[in-house]
C-alpha positions as a printed Julia matrix, in Angstrom:
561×3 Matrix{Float64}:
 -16.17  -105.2     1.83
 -17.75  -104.64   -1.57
 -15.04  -103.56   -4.78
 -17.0   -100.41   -5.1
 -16.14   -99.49   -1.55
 -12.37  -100.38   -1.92
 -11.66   -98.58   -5.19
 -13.68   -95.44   -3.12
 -11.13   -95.95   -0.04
  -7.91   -96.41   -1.87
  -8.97   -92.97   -4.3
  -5.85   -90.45   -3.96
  -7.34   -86.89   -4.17
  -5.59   -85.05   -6.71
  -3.01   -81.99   -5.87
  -1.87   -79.74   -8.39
   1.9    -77.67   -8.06
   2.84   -74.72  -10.18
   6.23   -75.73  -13.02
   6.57   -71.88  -14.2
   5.53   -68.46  -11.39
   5.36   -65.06  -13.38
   8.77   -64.3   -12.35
  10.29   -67.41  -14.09
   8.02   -65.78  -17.22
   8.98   -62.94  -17.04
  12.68   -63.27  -16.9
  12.66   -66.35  -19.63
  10.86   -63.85  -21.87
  13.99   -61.15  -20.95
  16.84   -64.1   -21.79
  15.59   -66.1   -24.03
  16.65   -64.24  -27.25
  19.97   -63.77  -26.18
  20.01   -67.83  -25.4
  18.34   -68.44  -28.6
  21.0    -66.6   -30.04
  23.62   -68.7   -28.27
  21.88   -71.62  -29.72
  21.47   -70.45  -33.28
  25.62   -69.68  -33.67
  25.9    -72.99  -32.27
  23.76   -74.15  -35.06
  25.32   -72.79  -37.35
  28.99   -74.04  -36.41
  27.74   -77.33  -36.22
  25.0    -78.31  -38.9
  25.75   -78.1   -42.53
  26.74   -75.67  -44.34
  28.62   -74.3   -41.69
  28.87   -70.69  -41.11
  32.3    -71.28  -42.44
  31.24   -72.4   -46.04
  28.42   -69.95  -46.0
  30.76   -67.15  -45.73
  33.24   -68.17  -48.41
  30.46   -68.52  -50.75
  29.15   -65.0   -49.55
  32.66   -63.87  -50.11
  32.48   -65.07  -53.57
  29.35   -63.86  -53.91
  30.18   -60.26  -53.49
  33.72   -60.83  -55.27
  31.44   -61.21  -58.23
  29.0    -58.24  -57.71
  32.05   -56.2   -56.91
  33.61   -56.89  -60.19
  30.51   -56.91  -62.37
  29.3    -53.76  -60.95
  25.81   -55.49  -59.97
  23.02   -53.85  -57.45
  22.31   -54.55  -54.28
  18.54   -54.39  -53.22
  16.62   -56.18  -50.32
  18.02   -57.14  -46.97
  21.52   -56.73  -47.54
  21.26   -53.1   -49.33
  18.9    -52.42  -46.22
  22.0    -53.68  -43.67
  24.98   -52.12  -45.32
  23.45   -48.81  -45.79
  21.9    -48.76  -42.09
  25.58   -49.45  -41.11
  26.96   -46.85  -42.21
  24.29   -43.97  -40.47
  24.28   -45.79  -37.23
  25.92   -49.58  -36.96
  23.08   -50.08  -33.69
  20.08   -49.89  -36.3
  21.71   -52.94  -38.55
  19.37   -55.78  -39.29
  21.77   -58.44  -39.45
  24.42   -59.78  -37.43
  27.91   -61.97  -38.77
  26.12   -65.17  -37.85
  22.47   -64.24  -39.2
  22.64   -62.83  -42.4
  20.1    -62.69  -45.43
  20.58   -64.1   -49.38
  22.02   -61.52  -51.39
  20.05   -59.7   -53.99
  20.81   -57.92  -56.73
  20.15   -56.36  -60.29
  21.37   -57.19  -63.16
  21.04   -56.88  -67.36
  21.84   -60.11  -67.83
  20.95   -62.54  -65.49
  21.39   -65.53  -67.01
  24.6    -65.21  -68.59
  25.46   -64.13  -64.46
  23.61   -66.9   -63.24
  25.92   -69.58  -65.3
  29.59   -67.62  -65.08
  28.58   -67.45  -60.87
  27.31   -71.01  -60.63
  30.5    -71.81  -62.49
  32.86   -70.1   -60.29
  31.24   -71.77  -56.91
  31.25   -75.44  -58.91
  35.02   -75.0   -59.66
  36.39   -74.08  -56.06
  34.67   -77.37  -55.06
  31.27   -76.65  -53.43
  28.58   -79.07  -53.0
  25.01   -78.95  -55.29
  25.68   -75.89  -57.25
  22.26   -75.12  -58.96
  20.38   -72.07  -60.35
  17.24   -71.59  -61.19
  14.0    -69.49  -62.14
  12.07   -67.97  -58.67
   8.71   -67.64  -57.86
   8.75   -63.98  -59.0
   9.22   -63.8   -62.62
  12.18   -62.96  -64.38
  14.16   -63.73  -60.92
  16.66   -66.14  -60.55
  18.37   -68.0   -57.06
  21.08   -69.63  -57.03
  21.64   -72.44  -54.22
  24.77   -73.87  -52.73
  24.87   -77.52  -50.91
  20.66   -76.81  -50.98
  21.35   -73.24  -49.39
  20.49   -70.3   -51.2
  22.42   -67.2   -50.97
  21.36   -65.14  -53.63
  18.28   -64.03  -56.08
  18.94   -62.38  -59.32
  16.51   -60.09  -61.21
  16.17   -58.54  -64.52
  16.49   -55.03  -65.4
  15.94   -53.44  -68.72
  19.32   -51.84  -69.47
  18.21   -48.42  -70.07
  16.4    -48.35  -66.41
  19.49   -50.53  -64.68
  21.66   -47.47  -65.76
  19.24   -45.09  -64.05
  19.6    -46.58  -60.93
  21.48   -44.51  -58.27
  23.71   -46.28  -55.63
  25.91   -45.62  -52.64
  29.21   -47.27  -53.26
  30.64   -49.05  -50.0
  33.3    -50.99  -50.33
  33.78   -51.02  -54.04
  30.42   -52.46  -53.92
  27.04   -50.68  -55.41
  24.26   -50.66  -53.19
  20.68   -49.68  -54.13
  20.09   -46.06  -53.2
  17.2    -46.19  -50.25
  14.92   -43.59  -51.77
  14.58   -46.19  -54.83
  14.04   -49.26  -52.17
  11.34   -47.0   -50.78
   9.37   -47.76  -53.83
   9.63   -51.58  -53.29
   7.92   -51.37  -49.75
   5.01   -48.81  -51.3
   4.54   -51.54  -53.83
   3.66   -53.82  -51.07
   2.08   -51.09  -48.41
  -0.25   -50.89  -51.64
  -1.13   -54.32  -51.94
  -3.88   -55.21  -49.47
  -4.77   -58.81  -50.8
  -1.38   -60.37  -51.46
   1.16   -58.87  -49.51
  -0.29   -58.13  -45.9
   1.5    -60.97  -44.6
   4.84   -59.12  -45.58
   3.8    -55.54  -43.78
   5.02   -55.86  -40.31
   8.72   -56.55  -40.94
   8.36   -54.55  -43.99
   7.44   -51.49  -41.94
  10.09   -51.67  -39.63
  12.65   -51.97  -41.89
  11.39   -48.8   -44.03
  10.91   -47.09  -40.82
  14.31   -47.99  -39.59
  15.72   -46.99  -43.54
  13.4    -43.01  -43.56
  14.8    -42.2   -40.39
  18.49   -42.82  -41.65
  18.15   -41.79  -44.81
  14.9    -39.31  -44.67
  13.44   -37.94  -47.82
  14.82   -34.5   -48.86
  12.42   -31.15  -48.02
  11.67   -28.51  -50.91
  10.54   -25.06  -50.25
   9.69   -24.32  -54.12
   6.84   -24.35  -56.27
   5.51   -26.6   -59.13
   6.66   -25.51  -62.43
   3.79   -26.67  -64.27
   1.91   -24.52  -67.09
  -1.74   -23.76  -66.98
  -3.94   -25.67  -69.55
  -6.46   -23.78  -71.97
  -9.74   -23.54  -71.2
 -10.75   -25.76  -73.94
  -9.02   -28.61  -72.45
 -10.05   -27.79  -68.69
 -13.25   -28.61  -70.24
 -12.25   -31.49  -71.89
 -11.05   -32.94  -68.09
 -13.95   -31.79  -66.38
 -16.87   -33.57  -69.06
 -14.23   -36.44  -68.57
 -15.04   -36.67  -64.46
 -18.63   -35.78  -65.33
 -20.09   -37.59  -68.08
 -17.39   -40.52  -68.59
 -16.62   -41.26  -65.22
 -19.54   -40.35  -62.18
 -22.7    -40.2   -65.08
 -21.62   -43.58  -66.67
 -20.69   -45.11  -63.18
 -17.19   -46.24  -64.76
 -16.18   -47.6   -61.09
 -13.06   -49.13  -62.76
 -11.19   -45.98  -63.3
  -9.24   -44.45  -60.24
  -7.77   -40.75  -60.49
  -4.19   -40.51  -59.76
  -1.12   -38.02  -61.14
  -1.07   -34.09  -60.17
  -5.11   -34.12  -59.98
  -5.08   -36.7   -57.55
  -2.39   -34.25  -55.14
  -4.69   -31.37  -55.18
  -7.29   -33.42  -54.06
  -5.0    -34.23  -51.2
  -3.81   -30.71  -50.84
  -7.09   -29.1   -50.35
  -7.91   -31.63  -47.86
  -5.14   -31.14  -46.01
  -5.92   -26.76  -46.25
  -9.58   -27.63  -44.95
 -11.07   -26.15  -48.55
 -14.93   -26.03  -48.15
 -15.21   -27.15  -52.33
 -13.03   -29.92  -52.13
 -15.24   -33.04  -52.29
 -15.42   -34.92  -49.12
 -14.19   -38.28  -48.48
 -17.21   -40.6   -47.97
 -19.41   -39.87  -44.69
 -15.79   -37.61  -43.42
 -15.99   -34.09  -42.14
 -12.72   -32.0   -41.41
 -12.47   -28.92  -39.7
 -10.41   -25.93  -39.26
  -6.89   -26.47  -39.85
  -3.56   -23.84  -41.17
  -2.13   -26.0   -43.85
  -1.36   -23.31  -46.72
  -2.26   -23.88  -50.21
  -0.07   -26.03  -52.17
  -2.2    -26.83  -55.15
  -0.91   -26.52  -58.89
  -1.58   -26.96  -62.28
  -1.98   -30.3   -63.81
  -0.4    -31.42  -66.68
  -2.9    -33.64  -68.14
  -5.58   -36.34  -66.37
  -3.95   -39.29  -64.86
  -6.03   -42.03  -64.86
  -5.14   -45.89  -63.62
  -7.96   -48.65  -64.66
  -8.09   -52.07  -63.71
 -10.19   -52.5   -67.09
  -7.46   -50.9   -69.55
  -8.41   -52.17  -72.77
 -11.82   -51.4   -72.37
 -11.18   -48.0   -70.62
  -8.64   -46.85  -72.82
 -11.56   -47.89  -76.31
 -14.03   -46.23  -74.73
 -12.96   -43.21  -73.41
 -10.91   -42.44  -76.7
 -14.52   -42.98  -78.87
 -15.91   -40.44  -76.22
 -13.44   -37.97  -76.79
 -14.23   -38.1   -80.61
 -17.77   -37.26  -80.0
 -16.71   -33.71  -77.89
 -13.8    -32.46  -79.22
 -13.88   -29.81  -82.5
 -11.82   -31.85  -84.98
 -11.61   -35.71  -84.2
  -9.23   -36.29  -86.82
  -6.41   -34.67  -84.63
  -7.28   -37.27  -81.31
  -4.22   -39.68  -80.99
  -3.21   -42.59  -79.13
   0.58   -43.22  -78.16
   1.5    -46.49  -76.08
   4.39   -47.26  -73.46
   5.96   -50.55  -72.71
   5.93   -51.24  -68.34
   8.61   -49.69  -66.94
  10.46   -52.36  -65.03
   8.56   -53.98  -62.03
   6.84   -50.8   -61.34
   3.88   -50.01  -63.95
   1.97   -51.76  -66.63
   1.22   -50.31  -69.7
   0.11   -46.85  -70.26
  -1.61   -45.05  -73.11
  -1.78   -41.36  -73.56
  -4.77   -39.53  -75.28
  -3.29   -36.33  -76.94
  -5.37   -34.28  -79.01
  -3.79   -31.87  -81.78
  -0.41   -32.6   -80.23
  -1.75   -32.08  -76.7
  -1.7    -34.78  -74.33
  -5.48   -34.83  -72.44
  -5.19   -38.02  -70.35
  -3.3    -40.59  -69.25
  -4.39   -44.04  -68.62
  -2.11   -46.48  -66.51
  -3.23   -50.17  -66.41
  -4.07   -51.42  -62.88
  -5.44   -55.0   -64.41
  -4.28   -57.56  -62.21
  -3.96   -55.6   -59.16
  -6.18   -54.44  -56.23
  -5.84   -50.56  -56.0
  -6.06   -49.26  -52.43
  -8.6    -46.1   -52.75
 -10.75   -43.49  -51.53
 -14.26   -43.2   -52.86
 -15.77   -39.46  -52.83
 -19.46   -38.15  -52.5
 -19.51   -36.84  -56.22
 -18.93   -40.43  -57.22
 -15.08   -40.41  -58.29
 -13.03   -42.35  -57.1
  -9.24   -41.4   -55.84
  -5.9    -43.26  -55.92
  -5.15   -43.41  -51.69
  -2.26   -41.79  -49.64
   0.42   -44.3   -50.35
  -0.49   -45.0   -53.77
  -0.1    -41.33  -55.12
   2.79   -41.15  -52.99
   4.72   -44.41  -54.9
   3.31   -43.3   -58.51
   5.42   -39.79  -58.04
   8.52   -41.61  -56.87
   7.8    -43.87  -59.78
   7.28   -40.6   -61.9
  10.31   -39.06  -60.42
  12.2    -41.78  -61.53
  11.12   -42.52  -64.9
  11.66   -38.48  -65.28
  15.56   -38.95  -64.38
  15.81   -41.72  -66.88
  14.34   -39.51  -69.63
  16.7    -36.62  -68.47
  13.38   -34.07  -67.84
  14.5    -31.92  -65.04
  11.66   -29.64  -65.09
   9.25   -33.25  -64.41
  12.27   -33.91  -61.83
  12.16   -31.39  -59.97
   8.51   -31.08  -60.14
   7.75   -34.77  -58.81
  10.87   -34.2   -55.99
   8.38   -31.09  -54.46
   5.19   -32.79  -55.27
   6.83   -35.47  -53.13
   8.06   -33.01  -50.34
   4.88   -31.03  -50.36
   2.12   -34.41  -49.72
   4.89   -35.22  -46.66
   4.82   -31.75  -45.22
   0.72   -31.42  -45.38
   0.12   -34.88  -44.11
   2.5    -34.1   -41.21
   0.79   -30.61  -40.52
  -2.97   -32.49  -40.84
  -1.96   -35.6   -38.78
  -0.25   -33.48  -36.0
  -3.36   -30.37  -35.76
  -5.77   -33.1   -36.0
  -4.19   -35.17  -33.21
  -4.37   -38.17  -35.91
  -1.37   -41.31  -36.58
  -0.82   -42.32  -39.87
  -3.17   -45.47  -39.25
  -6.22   -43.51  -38.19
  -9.45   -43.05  -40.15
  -8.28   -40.14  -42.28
  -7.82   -39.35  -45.94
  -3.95   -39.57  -45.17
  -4.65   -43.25  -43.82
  -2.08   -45.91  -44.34
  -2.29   -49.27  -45.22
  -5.46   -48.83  -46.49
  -7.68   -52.53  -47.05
 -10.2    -50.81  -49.47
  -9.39   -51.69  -53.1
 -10.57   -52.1   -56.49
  -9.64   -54.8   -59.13
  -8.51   -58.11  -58.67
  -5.22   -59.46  -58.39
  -3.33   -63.19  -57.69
  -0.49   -63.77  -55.24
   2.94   -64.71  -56.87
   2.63   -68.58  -56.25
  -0.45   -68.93  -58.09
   1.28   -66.95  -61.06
   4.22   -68.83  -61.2
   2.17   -72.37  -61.17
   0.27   -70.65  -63.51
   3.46   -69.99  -65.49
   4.83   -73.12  -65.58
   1.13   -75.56  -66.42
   0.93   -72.43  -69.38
   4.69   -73.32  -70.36
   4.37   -77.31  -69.75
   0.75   -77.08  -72.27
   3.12   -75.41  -75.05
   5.71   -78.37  -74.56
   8.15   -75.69  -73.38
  10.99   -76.71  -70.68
   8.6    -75.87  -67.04
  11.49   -73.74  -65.38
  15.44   -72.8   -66.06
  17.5    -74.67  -63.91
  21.14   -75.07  -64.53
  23.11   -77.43  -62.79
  27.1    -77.33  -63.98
  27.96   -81.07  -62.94
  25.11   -82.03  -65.31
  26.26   -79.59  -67.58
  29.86   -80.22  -67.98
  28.9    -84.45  -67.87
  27.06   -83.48  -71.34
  28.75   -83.56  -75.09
  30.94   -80.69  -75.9
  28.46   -80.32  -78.95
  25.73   -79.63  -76.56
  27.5    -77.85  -74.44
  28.52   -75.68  -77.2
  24.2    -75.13  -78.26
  23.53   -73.44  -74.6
  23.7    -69.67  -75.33
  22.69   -68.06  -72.11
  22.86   -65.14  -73.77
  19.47   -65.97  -76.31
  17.22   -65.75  -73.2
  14.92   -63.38  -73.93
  12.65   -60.99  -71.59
   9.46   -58.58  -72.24
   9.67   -55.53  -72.66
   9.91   -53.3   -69.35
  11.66   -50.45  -70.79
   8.96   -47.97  -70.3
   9.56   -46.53  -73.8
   7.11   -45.48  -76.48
   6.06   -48.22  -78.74
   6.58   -47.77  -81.85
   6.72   -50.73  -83.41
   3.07   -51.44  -84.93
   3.18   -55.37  -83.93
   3.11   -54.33  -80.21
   0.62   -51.99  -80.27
  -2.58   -52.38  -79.0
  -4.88   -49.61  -79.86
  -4.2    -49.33  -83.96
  -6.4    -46.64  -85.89
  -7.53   -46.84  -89.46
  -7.36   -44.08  -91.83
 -10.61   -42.92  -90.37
  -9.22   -42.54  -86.91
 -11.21   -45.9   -85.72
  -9.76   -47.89  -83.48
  -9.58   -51.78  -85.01
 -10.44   -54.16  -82.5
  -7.88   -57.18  -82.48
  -6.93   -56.27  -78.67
  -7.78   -60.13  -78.13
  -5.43   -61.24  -81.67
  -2.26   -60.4   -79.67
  -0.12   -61.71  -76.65
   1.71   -58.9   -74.68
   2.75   -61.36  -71.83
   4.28   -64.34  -73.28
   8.23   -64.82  -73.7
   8.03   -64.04  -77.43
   7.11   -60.62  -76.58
  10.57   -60.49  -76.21
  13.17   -57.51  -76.49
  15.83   -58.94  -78.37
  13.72   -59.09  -81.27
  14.23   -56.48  -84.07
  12.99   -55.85  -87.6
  15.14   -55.78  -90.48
  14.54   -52.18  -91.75
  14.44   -51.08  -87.73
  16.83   -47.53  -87.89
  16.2    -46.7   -84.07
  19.3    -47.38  -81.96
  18.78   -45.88  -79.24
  15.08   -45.35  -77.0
  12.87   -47.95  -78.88
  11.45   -50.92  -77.96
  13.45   -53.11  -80.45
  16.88   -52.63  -78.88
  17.92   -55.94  -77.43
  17.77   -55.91  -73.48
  18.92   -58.92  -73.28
  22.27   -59.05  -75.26
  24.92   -56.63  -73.45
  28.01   -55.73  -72.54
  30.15   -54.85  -69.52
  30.27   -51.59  -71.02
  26.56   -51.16  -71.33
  26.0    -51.98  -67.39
  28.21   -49.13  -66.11
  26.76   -48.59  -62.63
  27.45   -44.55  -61.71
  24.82   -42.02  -62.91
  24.19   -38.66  -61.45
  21.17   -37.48  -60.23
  19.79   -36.06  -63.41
  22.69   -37.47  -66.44
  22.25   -40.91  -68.02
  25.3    -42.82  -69.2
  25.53   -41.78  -73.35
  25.21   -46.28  -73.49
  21.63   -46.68  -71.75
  19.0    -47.46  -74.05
């Protein structure tokens, strides 16, 4: 017998068996959270840092919040404040819990006394450090971390309202809202952070919803002269000289949503959209001035100011006045006024992509959710400068562009994700931006070129192993932080649009550096007589006294800056 004809007899023909039927699927699928919860306490008894340790240095944590009078944002703020509506909708359980974060005026001096504390009741690896996000600060524990820190200009940290549980001040959720807009509006860079992002604002709106207004806009009618002013701007600076870097935003912006929503026949279309019939009433109003947001600034805010000089009667009475960003939420801003009369505003968008909706005329619009976080931004920035006319005015805006989305989605049989001009999560943009990795390697190669130190990190074993001498020259204290007030600049060193006698602008735009660390806040001039509002009051040297954490709804605290 040939080998061929052996190997063919003693062949074993191949039989397959199922391991897994539907029903073991199925019922795996049911279980295996709750087993993979099992698992993950078990975890965390066993492996190190044990739940144990991570709860006395939670406990600390919040010992230290408590007694500071810190903010709570993120997660935790999220958790606490869910708790208390309904204890089923909490995100967190005692055995999976999230890093603490919270706000702070000075969050290095913090940083150091809380590292400190931790290193002298005997814990393992006590480090802080600089974050990704700038002007952010974590502080790990045996190579856990349990908590970020972030700066807030004093003046806005005062402004922020809270819901005390506990002895403990937790961010109020109508301010958190603006955090998840801020990423609902950012397309390119944070997508990946939507879906648990949603749920958790979902979860937080229908426990805490926003409040309904049945008033109207208290906002006065502008002169002719300046209607026409605004309307040659849309015209002839904007759709004739294709300026496709400027989007419209503000109270202009909401009447463009409004009419939309009331099915007006002269409101112009969205792009290759038709609406029909629908009963929304009119909730249109006056606008104050043009708000504008470019993702050119500089160049935007130059050339639409040399345009205004060739149409307006006397150009000796045009004026530019600048505004530091206001905390994490807006760049820097420039108003146009003319004989004391504020004509536009310009917000810079550089460095971001701007979700928006492109018309048939030509102009473009800020989208749904953008307009939406700019008036809870406006809102805001109204209660820190104690305007309760702008208050109120921004709280009905607010109320009103809910109510007539709700109406329009619900008559047109439409979700919030649908192709409408009330879309969410829109992907269209203009302007370019960078995600937060790539600006904090940035960062540090910019730093490490300058023969600066590449990131704070303090470590107190190192620290307290060094000369008393040194450790006497570390002032956390003299670390310094830009500007994010969101007051008028006054001082002429930080301005960026200067005018000559002649009312020309002088072009050094390119002589200055608004971003670096030496833009700082604690820096003041000698013959400086402004203690309260300007940009020269030190953010970053303060006292427990200057960090008090109640406000009301409208008053400031006689210390904010």
């Amino acid at each position: 017998m040939s080998l061929d004809k052996n190997i063919a007899i003693n062949k074993r023909k191949e039989i397959y068996q199922s391991y897994y039927t539907e029903e073991d699927y199925e019922k795996v699928m049911i279980k295996l959270p709750d087993i993979i919860k099992e698992a993950s306490i078990k975890s965390a008894e066993m492996l190190e840092p044990t739940i144990i340790e991570k709860k006395e240095v939670m406990n600390i944590i919040r010992d230290f919040i408590r007694k500071k009078h810190r903010k709570i944002y993120g997660g935790t703020a999220v958790n606490e404040l869910l708790k208390q509506k309904n204890p089923e909708d909490a995100i967190y359980d005692e055995f999976n819990f999230s890093d603490i974060e919270f706000y702070s005026p000075t969050p290095v001096p913090d940083l150091v006394e809380l590292c400190n504390t931790l290193y002298d009741k005997g814990y393992k690896y006590v480090q802080g450090r600089e974050a990704q996000h700038e002007e952010t600060y974590t502080i790990s524990v045996n190579f856990e971390v349990y908590c970020d820190i972030s700066y807030v200009p004093t003046r806005v940290y005062n402004g922020i309202k809270v819901i005390d549980i506990d002895g403990i001040n937790y961010v109020d959720p109508h301010f958190m809202w603006i955090d998840y807009l801020r990423m609902f509006n950012n397309p390119v860079t944070a997508n990946w952070r939507w879906e648990k992002s949603f749920k958790r604002n979902f979860i937080l709106l229908k426990n805490y919803p926003p409040e309904y207004y049945n008033k109207n806009i208290q906002i006065s009618e502008m002169n002719q002269e300046f209607k026409g002013y605004i309307q040659r701007i849309k015209k002839e600076f904007i759709i004739e000289k294709s300026n496709n870097n400027i989007l419209i935003n503000g109270f202009d912006a909401y009447n463009f949503f409004m009419l939309h929503a009331a099915n007006d026949k002269k409101v112009d279309q969205m792009a290759r959209t038709v609406y029909g019939k629908n009963n929304v009433m009119n909730l249109t109003c006056n606008i104050p001035y043009l708000d504008l947001v470019s993702v050119d600034y500089s160049n935007t805010v130059k050339n639409l100011y040399n345009y205004l000089k060739g149409i307006v009667k006397v150009p000796e009475k045009l004026e530019i006045s600048e505004y530091f960003p206001l905390f994490q939420f807006t760049n820097y801003s420039s108003m146009i006024s003319y004989n004391g009369i504020i004509i536009t505003k310009i917000t810079e968008g550089n460095g971001f992509c701007i979700p928006m909706i492109r018309v048939n005329s030509g102009l473009i619009y800020v989208s749904y959710q953008y307009l939406l976080m700019t008036f809870l931004i406006d809102k805001f920035r109204a209660h820190l400068d104690q305007d309760k006319t702008m208050y109120f005015n921004y709280s009905i805006a607010i109320s009103n562009l809910i109510k007539a989305r709700n109406i329009f989605l619900d008559t047109k049989k439409l979700t919030v994700v649908d192709n409408s001009v009330f879309r969410e999560f829109k992907i269209s943009c203009i302007g370019t931006t960078t995600s937060q990795l790539r600006l904090s390697k940035l960062r540090m190669l910019e730093r490490k070129q300058k023969d600066k130190n590449i990131q704070f990190t303090y470590t107190p074993e190192q620290f307290f192993k060094q000369s008393e001498e040194s450790q006497h020259k570390f002032d956390p204290f003299k670390h310094f932080f830009r500007n994010t007030s969101g007051n008028k600049i006054t001082n002429m060193k930080n301005m960026r649009f200067k005018l000559d006698n002649q009312g020309e602008l002088i072009d050094n735009i390119n002589e200055i550096d608004y971003t670096t660390e030496n833009d700082s806040e604690s820096k003041t001039t000698e013959n400086d007589s402004e203690s309260k509002t300007t940009e020269n009051d030190s953010e970053s040297k303060t006292t427990e006294n200057d960090s008090e954490s109640k406000t009301t709804e409208i008053e400031m605290d006689s210390n904010s800056q």
